[in-house]
Structures are given as structure tokens and as C-alpha cells.
C-alpha positions, 0 to 999 in steps of 0.5 A: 500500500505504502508503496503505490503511496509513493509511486503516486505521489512521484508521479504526481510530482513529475506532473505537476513539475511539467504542468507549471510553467514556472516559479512565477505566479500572477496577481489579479485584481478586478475593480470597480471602473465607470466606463465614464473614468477608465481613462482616469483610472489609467492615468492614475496607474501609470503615475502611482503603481506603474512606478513603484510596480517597477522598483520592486524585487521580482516584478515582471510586468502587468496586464490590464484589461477592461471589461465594459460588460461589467464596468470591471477594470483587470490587472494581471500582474506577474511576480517571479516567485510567490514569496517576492511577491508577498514579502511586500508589507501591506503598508506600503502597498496602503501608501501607494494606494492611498496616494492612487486614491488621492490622484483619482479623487483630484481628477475627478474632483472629488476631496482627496480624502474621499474613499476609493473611488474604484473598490477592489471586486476581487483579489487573487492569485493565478499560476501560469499553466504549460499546454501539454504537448 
């Protein structure tokens, strides 16, 4: 029993070493954006993450999408490894956020204190997949 265990679990490891295309792993992020201030919320981006984005250990790009079905802006931003990614404190990713917020809030003229003018809808991790074959 033990042993077909293990010959499963090596199989299953040799799988999954061919099936993941890499240590790269891929942020997602949906929000809420009016179709009325898209170009706003990319203004905002290119003036506050895309630079800080940049200087961070592991960053290897982005992608950003709208959906104007559901008025829902997608980033896809794509980390070398997992823990690159995550050793980024919270609070400096709140810094950048609120000062996104404040560069939002201004061009719409709105009080730069004001909430987040495009709530965060979903938050998640995606991992890059090889097609077999």
C-alpha cells in the first residue's frame, strides 16, 4: 500500500513539475471602473503603481484589461516567485494606494480624502499553466 503511496505521489510530482510553467505566479485584481473614468483610472496607474510596480524585487510586468460588460477594470500582474511577491508589507502597498486614491479623487474632483473611488471586486492569485504537448 505504502508503496503505490509513493509511486503516486512521484508521479504526481513529475506532473505537476511539467504542468507549471514556472516559479512565477500572477496577481489579479478586478475593480470597480465607470466606463465614464477608465481613462482616469489609467492615468492614475501609470503615475502611482506603474512606478513603484517597477522598483520592486521580482516584478515582471502587468496586464490590464477592461471589461465594459461589467464596468470591471483587470490587472494581471506577474511576480517571479510567490514569496517576492508577498514579502511586500501591506503598508506600503496602503501608501501607494492611498496616494492612487488621492490622484483619482483630484481628477475627478472629488476631496482627496474621499474613499476609493474604484473598490477592489476581487483579489487573487493565478499560476501560469504549460499546454501539454
Amino acid at each position: 500500500m505504502i508503496r503505490k503511496f509513493v509511486l503516486l505521489f512521484a508521479i504526481l510530482v513529475m506532473f505537476a513539475g511539467q504542468v507549471l510553467a514556472s516559479d512565477v505566479v500572477i496577481e489579479q485584481l478586478r475593480l470597480k471602473v465607470p466606463e465614464s473614468q477608465v481613462q482616469t483610472w489609467l492615468e492614475a496607474e501609470k503615475q502611482t503603481w506603474q512606478p513603484w510596480l517597477e522598483a520592486q524585487e521580482g516584478f515582471l510586468g502587468r496586464d490590464i484589461a477592461w471589461d465594459p460588460a461589467h464596468e470591471e477594470g483587470q490587472l494581471l500582474i506577474q511576480w517571479a516567485t510567490r514569496d517576492q511577491w508577498k514579502a511586500i508589507s501591506s503598508d506600503e502597498v496602503e501608501l501607494v494606494q492611498r496616494k492612487f486614491d488621492s490622484v483619482v479623487n483630484a481628477a475627478l474632483g472629488r476631496s482627496a480624502t474621499a474613499e476609493s473611488p474604484f473598490p477592489l471586486v476581487l483579489e487573487g492569485e493565478l499560476l501560469p499553466l504549460r499546454l501539454p504537448g
